[in-house]
C-alpha positions in Angstrom: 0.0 0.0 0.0 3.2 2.5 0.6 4.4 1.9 -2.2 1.4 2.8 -4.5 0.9 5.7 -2.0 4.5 7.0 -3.1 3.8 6.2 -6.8 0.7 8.1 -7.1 2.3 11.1 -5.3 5.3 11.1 -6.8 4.1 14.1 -9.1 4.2 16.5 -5.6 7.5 15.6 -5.3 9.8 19.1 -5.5 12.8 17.4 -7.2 12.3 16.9 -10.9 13.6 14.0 -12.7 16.4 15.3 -15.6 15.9 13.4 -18.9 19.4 13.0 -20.7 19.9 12.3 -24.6 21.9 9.3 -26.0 24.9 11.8 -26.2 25.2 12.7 -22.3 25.7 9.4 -21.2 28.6 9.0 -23.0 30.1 12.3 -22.2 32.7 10.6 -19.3 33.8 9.1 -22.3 37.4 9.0 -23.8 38.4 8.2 -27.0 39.3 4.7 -26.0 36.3 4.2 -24.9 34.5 6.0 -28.0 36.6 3.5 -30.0 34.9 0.0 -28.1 31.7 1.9 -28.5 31.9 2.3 -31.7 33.4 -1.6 -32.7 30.5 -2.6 -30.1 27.8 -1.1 -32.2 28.8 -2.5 -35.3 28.7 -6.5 -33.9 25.7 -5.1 -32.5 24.1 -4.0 -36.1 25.8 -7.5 -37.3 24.3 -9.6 -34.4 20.7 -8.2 -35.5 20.8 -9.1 -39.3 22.0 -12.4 -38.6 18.3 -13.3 -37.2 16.4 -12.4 -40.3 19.4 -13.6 -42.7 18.9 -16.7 -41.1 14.7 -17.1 -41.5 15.1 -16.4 -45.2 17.9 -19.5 -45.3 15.8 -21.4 -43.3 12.6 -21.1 -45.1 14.0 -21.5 -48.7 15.3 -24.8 -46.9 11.7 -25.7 -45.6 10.6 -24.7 -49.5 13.2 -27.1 -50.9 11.3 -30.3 -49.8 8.0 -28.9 -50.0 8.3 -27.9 -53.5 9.6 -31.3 -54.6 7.1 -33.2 -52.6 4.6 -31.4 -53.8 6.0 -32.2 -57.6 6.4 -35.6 -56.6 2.8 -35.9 -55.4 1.2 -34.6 -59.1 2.8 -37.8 -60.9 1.1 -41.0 -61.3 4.5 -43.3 -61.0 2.3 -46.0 -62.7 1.5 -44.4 -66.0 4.9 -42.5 -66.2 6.6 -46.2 -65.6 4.8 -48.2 -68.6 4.7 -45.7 -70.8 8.4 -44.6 -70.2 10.8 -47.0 -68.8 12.3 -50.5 -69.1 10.7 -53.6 -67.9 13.0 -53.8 -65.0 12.5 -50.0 -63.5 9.5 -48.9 -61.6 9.5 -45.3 -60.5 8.2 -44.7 -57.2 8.1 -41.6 -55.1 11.2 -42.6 -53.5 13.4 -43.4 -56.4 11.6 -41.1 -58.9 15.4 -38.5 -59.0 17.7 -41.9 -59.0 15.8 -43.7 -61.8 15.0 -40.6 -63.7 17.4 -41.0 -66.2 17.1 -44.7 -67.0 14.2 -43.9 -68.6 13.0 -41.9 -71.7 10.7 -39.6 -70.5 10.2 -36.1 -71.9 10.9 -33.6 -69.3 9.8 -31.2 -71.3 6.1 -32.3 -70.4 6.5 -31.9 -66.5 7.9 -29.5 -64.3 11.2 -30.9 -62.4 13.1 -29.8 -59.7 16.0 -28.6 -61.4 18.6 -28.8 -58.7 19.8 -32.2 -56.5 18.6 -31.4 -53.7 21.2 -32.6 -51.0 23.5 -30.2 -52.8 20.9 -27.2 -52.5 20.6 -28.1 -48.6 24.2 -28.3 -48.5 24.8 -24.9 -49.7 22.2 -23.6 -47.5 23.8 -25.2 -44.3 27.2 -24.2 -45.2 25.5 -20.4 -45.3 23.7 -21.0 -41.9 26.8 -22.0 -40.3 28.6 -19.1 -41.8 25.7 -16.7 -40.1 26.0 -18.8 -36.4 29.7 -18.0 -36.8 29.5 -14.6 -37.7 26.3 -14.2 -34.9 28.5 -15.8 -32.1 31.4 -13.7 -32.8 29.3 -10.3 -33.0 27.5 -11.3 -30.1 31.1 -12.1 -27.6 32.3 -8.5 -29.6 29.5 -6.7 -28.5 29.4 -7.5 -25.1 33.1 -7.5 -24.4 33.5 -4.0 -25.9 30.1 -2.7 -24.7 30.8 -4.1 -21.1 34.6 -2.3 -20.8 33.7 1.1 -22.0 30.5 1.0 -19.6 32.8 -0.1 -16.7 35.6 2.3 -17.5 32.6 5.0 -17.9 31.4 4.1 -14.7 34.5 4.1 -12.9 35.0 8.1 -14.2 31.6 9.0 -12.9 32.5 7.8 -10.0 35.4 9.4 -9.3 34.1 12.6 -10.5 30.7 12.3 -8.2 32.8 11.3 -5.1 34.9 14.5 -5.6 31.5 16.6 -6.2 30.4 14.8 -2.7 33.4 15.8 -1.2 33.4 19.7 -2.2 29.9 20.4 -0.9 29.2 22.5 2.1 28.3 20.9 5.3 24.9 22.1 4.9 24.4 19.7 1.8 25.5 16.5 4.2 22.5 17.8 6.7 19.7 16.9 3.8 21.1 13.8 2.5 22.8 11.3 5.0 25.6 9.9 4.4 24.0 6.1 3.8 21.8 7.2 0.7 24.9 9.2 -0.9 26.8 5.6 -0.1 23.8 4.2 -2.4 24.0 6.7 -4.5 27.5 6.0 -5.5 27.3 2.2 -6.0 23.2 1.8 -7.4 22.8 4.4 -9.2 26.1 4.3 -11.2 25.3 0.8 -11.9 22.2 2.0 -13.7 23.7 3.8 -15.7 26.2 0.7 -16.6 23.7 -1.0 -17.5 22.2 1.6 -20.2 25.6 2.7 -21.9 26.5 -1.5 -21.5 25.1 -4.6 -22.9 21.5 -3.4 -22.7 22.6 -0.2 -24.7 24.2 -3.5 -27.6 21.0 -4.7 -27.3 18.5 -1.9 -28.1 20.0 -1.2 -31.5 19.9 -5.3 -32.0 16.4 -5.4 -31.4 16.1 -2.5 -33.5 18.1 -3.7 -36.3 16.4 -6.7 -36.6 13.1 -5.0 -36.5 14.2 -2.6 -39.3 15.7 -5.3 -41.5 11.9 -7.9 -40.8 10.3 -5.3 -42.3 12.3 -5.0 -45.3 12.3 -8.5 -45.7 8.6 -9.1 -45.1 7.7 -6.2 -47.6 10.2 -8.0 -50.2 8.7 -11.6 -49.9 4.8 -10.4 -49.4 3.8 -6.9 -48.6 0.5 -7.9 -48.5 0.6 -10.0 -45.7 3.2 -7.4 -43.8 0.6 -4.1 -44.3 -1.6 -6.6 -42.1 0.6 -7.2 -39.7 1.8 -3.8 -39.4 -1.8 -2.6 -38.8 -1.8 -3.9 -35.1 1.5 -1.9 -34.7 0.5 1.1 -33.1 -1.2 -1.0 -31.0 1.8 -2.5 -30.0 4.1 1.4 -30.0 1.5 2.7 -27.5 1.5 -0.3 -25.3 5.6 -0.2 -25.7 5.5 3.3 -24.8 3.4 3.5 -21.8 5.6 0.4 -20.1 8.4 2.3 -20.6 7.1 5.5 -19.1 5.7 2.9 -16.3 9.2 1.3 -15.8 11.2 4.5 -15.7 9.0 6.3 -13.0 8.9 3.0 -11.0 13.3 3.1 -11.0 12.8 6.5 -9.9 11.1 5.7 -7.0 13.1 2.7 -6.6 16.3 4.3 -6.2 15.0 7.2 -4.1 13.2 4.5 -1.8 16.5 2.8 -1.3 18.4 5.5 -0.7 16.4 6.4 1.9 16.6 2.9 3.4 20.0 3.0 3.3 19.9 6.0 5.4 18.2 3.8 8.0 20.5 0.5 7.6 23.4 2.9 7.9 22.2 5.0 11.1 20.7 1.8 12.7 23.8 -0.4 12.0 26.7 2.9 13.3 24.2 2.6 16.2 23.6 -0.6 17.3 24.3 -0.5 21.1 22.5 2.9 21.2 19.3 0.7 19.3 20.0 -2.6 21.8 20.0 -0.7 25.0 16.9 1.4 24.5 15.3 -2.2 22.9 14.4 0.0 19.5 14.5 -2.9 17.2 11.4 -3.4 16.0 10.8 0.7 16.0 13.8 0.5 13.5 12.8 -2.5 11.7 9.1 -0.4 10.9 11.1 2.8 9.9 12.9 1.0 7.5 10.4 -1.0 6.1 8.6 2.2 5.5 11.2 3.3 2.3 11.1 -0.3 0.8 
């Protein structure tokens, strides 16, 4: 019940949440680190096309066997084998592409497969192989890179907020205690970690490989992808209002634990003080109160 108290009167709360672009949270960044960026967003672009690259592989091998069991299944073996082979060959739907050529029938009157097929499905696993290869290697790229510049990046910020923490007036260290700028330091550093890190590698995967299904789908039927994409705004609104629901909840889910940590901190410096006046539970309520 606290909690939805705090969430529905988080709007009469005086300190404003600052939005940041793409750009500021990479401003701690060097040039190193610009560089690891950069290579990680690349295998990042190349992890997301693999995906797609690999459906259109995968269904021209699905239409490989459908296509020539389908051919297969418009023959009548029986007719085809008096009328065109030797006494001792009888064409079945098994042997039809072995026995083929003992006999003399007009291709010309049917429509063949023209390829062997165990050579067209071997040049299609080769390719799928070739895209797992590439896709694993992007993939260990990306988050190697990604990772290292977001824990060099955090490492500067900080450094830099420490020193800010350190040149404030003692007047500052009177509104926030001295456990939630602790938390601050170590949670809220990590959140950003995590949105210039892997997660950052794997927004512009899920958006390359969005970008590149609807290329594809328009190519092979754009038909069937204008229906599909009718129930998209469906889908952008419902996208949107989860994220505008997720980042107000991490707003109050860092400020709540900072407060906490106030709490632990001043509870845990002051243990005997909290044993000798028998406090616990009074404590244990207070703290419970932020979570």
């Amino acid at each position: 019940t606290s909690f939805w108290q705090r969430f529905r009167t988080r709007n009469q709360d005086k300190t404003q949440t600052e939005v940041v672009s793409i750009r500021s949270l990479f401003r701690y960044a060097n040039t190193t680190e610009l560089f690891y960026l950069v290579l990680g967003t690349i295998a990042s672009i190349a992890f997301g096309i693999c995906l797609p690259l690999a459906l259109i592989l995968f269904g021209d091998t699905a239409d490989s066997f459908i296509d020539r069991a389908v051919n297969l299944c418009s023959l009548n073996f029986t007719s085809l084998t008096q009328q065109y082979c030797p006494s001792n060959v009888t064409l079945t739907s098994i042997n039809f592409y072995t026995k083929i050529s003992l006999c003399n029938l007009p291709k010309s009157n049917f429509t063949f497969i023209s390829y062997h097929l165990k050579d067209h499905t071997n040049k299609q696993i080769i390719m799928l192989i070739i895209i797992a290869c590439v896709n694993l290697i992007s993939g260990y790229i990306r988050v190697i890179l990604l990772e290292i510049s977001a824990e060099r990046q955090a490492r500067t910020i900080r450094q830099i907020l420490f020193q800010s923490i350190l040149n404030k007036d003692i007047i500052f260290f009177d509104i926030h205690k001295t456990g939630e700028l602790s938390l601050r330091l170590t949670n809220d550093v990590n959140k950003i970690h995590d949105g210039i890190g892997n997660k950052f590698g794997s927004v512009i995967e899920i958006l390359i490989t969005f970008m590149s299904c609807i290329i594809i789908g328009f190519i092979k039927g754009w038909k069937l992808s204008l229906v599909i994409l009718a129930f998209a705004p469906i889908i952008f609104v419902t996208l949107a209002i989860l994220f505008r629901i997720v980042t107000e909840m991490t707003v109050i889910e860092l400020k709540a634990y900072g407060k906490a940590g106030t709490v632990a901190e001043e509870v845990i410096s002051s243990i005997r003080t909290v044993l000798s006046y028998n406090g616990q539970e009074r404590e244990i309520e207070r703290s419970v109160l932020h979570y």
